[in-house]
C-alpha positions in Angstrom: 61.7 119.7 144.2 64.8 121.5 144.8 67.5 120.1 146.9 66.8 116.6 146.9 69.0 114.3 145.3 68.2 111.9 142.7 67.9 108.3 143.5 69.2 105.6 142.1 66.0 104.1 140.9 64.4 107.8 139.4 64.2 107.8 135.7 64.0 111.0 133.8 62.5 110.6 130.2 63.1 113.4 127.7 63.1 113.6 124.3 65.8 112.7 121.7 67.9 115.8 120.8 70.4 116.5 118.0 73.3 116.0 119.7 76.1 113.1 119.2 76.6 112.1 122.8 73.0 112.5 123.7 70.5 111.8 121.3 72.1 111.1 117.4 74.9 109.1 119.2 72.2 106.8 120.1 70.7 107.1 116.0 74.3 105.7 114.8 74.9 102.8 117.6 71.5 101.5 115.9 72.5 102.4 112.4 75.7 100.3 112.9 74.1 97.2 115.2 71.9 96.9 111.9 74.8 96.7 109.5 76.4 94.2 112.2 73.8 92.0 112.6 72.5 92.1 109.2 69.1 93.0 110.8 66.2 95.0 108.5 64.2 96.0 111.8 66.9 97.9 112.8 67.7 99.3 109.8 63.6 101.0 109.9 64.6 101.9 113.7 67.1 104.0 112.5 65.3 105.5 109.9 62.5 106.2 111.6 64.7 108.0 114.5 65.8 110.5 111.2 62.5 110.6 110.7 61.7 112.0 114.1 64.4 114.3 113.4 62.9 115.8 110.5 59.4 116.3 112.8 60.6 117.6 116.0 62.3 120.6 113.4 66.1 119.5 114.1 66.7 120.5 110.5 65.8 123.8 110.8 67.3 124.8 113.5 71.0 124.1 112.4 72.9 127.0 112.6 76.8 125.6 112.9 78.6 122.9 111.3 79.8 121.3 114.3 79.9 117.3 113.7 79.1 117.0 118.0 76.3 119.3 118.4 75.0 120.6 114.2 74.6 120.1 110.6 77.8 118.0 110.5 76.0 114.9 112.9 73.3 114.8 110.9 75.5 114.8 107.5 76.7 111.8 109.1 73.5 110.3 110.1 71.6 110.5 106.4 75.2 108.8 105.2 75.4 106.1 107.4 
């Protein structure tokens, strides 16, 4: 409803986006906690977040080079 405030204790769930500080930022933290921790599960959570990626159509909807917000993050993703 409009005009009432979020509490502390509501949750909004949405979905992984393409973006570094929202959604692929989140990719990378998990990509470098498995290279950390020497740790094979989070290695395949990682690569199944790419894989999400590639089925939600993140891919095809580049259309800028940006490393925050296109093609660049997700360069950096497959690399890492």
């Amino acid at each position: 409803m409009q005009g009432e405030r979020q509490l502390e204790n509501d949750y909004n769930i949405t979905c992984v986006n393409d973006k570094l500080y929202e959604g692929g930022g989140m990719l990378l933290f998990i990509a470098f906690l498995a290279y950390i921790e020497n740790n094979e599960e989070y290695v395949l959570l990682a690569q199944k977040g790419l894989i999400g990626y590639e089925a939600l159509g993140y891919l095809k909807q580049v259309n800028n080079l940006s490393l925050f917000t296109g093609i660049g993050l997700l360069i950096y993703l497959y690399c890492v």
